[in-house]
MIPA-389655 format. One record per residue: residue number from 1; chain; x, y, z of N, C-alpha, C in turn. Coordinates in nm, 3 decimals. Example, Ala and Ser with C-alpha at 12.3 -4.5 7.8 and 13.67 -1.06 7.14 Angstrom:
# residues 2
REC seq mol   neast  nnorth     nup  caeast canorth    caup   ceast  cnorth     cup
REC   1   A   1.319  -0.569   0.780   1.230  -0.450   0.780   1.320  -0.330   0.780
REC   2   A   1.285  -0.225   0.708   1.367  -0.106   0.714   1.290   0.003   0.787
***
This chain:
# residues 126
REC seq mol   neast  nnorth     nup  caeast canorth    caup   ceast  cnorth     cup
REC   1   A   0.360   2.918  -6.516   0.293   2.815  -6.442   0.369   2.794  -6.311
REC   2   A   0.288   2.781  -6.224   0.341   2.783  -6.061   0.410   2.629  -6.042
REC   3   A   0.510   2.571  -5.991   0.555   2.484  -5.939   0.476   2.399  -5.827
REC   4   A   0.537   2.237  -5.807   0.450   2.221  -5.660   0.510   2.256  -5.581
REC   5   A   0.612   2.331  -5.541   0.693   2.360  -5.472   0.579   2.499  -5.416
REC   6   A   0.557   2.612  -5.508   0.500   2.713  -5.498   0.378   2.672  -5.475
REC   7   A   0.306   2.601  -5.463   0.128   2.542  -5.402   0.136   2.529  -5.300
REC   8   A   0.221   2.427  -5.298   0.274   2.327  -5.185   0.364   2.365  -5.100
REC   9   A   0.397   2.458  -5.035   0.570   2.510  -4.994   0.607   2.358  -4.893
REC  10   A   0.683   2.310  -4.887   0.737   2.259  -4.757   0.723   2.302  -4.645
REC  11   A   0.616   2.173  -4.550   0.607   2.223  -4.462   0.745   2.236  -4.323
REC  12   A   0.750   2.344  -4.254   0.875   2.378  -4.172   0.810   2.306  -4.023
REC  13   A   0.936   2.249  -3.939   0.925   2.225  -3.843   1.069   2.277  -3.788
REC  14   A   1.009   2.344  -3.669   1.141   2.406  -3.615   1.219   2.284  -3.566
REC  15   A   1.356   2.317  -3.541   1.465   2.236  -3.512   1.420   2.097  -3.604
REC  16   A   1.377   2.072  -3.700   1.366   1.993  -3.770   1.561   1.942  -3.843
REC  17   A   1.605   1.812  -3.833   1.703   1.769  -3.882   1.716   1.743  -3.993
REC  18   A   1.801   1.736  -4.113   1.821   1.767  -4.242   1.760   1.652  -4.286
REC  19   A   1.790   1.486  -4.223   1.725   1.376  -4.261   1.558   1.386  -4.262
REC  20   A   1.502   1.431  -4.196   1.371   1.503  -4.201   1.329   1.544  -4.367
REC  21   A   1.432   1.600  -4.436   1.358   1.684  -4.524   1.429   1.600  -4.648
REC  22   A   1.516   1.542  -4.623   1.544   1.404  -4.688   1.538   1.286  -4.703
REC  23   A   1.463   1.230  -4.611   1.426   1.086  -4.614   1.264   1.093  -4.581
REC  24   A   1.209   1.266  -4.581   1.089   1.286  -4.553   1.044   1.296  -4.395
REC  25   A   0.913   1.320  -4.381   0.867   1.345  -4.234   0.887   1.263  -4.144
REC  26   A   0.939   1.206  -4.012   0.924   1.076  -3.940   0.834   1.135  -3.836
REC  27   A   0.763   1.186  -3.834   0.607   1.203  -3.767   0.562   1.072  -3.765
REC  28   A   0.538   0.966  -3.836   0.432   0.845  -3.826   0.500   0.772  -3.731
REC  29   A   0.654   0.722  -3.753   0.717   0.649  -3.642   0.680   0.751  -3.490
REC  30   A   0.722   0.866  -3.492   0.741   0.930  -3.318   0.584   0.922  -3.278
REC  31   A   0.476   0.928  -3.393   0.364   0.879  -3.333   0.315   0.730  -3.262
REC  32   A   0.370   0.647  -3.339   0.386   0.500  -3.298   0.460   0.488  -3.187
REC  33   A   0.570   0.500  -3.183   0.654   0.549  -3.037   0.584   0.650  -2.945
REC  34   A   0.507   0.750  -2.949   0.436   0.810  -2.835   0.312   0.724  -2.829
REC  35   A   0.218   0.637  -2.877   0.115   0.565  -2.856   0.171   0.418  -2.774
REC  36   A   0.292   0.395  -2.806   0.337   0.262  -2.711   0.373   0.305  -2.570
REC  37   A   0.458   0.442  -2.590   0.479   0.499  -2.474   0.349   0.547  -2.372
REC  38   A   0.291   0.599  -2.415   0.112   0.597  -2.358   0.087   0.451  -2.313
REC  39   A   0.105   0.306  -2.413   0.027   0.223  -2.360   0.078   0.196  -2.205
REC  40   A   0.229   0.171  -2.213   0.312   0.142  -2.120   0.253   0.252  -1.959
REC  41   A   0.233   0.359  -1.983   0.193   0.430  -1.855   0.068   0.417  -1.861
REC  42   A  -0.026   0.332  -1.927  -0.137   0.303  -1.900  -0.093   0.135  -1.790
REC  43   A  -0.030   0.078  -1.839  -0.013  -0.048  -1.778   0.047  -0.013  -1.655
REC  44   A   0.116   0.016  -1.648   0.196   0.047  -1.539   0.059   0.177  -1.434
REC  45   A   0.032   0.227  -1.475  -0.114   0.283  -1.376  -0.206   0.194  -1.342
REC  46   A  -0.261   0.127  -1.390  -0.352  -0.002  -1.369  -0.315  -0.096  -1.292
REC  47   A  -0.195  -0.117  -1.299  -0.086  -0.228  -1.199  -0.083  -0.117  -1.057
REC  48   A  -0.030  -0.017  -1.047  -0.039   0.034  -0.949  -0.137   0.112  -0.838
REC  49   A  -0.253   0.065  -0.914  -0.389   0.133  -0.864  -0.435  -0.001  -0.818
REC  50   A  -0.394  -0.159  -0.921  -0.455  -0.261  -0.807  -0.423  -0.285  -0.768
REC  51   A  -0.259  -0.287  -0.694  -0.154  -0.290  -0.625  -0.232  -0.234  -0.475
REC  52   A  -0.286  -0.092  -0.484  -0.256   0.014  -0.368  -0.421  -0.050  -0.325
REC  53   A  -0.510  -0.074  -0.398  -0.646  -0.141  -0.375  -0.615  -0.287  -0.289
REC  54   A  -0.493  -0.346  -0.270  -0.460  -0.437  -0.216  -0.432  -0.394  -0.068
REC  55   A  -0.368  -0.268  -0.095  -0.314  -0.286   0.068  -0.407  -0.210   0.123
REC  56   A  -0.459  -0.262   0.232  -0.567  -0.187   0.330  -0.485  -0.154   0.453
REC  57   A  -0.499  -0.059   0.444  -0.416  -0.013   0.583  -0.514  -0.064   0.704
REC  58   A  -0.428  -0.114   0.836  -0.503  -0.164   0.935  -0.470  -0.090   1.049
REC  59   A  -0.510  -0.094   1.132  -0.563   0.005   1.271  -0.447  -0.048   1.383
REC  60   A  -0.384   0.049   1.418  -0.323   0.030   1.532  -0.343   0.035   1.660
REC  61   A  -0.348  -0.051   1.721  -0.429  -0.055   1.889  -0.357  -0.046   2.027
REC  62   A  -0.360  -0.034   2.125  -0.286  -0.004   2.201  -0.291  -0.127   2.338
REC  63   A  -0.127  -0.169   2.365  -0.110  -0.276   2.414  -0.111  -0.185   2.613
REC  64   A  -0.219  -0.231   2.692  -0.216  -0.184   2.811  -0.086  -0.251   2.865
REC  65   A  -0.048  -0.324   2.847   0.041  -0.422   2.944   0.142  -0.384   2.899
REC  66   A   0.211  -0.330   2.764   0.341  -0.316   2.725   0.343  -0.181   2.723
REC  67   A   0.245  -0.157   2.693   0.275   0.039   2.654   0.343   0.060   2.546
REC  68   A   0.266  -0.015   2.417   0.291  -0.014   2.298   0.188  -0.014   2.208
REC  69   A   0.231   0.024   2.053   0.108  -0.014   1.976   0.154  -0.111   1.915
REC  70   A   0.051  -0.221   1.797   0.057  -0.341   1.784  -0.085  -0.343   1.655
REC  71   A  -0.002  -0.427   1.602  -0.171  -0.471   1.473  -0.271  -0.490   1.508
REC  72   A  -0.347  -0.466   1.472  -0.522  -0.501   1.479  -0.523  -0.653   1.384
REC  73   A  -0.428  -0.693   1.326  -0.450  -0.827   1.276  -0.365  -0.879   1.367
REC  74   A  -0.321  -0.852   1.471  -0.234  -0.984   1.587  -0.335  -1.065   1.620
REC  75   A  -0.307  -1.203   1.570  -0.416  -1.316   1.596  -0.451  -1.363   1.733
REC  76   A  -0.305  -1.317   1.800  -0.345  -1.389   1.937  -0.365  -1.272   2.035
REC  77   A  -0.418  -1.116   1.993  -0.487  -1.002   2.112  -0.585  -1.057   2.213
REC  78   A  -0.570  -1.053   2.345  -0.661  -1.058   2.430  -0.719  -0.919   2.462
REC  79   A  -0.838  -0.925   2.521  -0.898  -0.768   2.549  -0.983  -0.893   2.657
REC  80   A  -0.910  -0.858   2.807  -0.942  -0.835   2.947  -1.055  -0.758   2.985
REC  81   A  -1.159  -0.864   3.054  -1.291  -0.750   3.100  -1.229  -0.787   3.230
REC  82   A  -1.222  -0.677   3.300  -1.223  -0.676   3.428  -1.322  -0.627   3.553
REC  83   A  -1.369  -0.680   3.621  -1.543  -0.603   3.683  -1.480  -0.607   3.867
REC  84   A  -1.549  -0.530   3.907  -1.518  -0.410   4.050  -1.643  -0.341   4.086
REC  85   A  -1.639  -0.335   4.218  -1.732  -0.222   4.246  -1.631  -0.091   4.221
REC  86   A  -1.754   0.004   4.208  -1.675   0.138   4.216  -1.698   0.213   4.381
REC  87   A  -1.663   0.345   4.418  -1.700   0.431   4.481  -1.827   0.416   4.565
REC  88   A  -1.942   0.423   4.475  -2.064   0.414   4.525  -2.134   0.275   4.545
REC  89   A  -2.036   0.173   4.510  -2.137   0.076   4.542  -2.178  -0.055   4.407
REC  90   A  -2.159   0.053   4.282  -2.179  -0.009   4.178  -2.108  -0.109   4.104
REC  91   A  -2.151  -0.182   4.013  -2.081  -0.273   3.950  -1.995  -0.208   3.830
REC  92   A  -1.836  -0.218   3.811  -1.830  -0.121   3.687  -1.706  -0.200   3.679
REC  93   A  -1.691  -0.233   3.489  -1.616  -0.344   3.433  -1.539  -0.197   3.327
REC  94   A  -1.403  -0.254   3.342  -1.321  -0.209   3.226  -1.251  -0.316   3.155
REC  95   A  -1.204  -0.302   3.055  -1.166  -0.381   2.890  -1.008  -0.339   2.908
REC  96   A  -0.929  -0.418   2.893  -0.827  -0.401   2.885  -0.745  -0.446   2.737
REC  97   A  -0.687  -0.386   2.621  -0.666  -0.463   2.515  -0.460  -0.520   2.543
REC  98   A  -0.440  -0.641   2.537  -0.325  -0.646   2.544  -0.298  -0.768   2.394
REC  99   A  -0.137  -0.721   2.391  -0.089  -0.807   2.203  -0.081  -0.935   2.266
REC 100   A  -0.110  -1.032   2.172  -0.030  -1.146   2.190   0.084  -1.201   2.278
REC 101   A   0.182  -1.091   2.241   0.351  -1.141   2.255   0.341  -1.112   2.422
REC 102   A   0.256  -0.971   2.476   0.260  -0.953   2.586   0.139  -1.058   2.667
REC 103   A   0.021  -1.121   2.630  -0.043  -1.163   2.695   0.079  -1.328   2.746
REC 104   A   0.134  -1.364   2.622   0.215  -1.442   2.668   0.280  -1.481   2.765
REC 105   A   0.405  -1.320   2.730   0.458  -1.334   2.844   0.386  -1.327   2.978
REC 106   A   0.271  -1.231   3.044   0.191  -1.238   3.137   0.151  -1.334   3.199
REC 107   A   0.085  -1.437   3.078   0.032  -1.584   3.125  -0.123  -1.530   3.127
REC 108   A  -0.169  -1.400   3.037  -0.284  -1.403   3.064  -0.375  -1.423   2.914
REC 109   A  -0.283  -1.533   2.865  -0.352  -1.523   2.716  -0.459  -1.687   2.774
REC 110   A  -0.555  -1.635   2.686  -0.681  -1.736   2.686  -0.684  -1.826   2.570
REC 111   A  -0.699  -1.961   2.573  -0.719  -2.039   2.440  -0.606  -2.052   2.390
REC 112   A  -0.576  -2.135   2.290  -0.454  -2.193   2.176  -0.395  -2.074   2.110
REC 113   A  -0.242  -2.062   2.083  -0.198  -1.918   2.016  -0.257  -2.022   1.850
REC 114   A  -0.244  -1.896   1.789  -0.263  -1.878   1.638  -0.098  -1.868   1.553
REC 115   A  -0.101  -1.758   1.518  -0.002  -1.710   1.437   0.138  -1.618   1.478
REC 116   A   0.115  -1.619   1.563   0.243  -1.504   1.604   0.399  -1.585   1.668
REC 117   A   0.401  -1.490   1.645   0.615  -1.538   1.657   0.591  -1.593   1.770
REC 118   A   0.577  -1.516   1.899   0.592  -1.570   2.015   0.499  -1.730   2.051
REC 119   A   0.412  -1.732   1.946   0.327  -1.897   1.967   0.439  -1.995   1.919
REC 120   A   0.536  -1.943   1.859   0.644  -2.058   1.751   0.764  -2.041   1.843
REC 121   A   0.810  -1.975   1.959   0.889  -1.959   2.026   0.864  -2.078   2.123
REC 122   A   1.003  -2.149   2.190   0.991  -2.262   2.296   0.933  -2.162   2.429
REC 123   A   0.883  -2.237   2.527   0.888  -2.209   2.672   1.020  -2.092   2.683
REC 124   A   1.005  -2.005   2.703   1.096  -1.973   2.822   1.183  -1.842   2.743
REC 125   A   1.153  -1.873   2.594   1.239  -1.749   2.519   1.128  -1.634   2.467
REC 126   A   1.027  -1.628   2.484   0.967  -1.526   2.491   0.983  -1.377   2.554
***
């Protein structure tokens, strides 16, 4: 009569450790431990996908007066129409975009500042 040993052989896992075949398989724990480990890089992906859905990258614009670029969210940008005849006679207007900090200093900012450093700066340290 065959043994359960002989039905059944033990199953082998390579590099398997002696406690393995003595305290039995720990397959169920390293499964529990790889399913938490999964949850965790599920959380941590979800956090970082609404993270990056947060930041909107914004447009950089170009300051005529400084000869710089500058946010497209600077609250206090002026954009200068300026109008001329041309050459022939005609009427012809160009747009000038300048930042905040520079319309300041200029003296060619229009209306109440908003938000920018240079609106929270005294007279004279701009």
């Amino acid at each position: 009569m065959a043994t359960w040993n002989q039905v059944n052989p033990p199953a082998y896992v390579k590099g398997a450790l002696p406690e393995c075949f003595n305290r039995g398989c720990q397959a169920p724990e390293l499964a529990l431990l790889a399913r938490h480990l999964s949850d965790q890089a599920h959380t941590v992906l979800e956090t970082l996908e609404k993270k990056e859905a947060q930041m909107q990258p914004t447009q950089a614009l170009w300051c005529e007066q400084g000869g710089h670029s500058f946010s497209e969210k600077d609250p206090d940008v002026q954009v200068l129409t300026i109008a001329g005849r041309g050459p022939d006679g005609k009427t012809v207007e160009e747009s000038r975009t300048i930042c905040g900090a520079c319309a300041e200093k200029t003296k060619t900012r229009i209306g109440s500042t908003q938000n920018s450093p240079v609106s929270q700066l005294p007279p004279g340290d701009a």
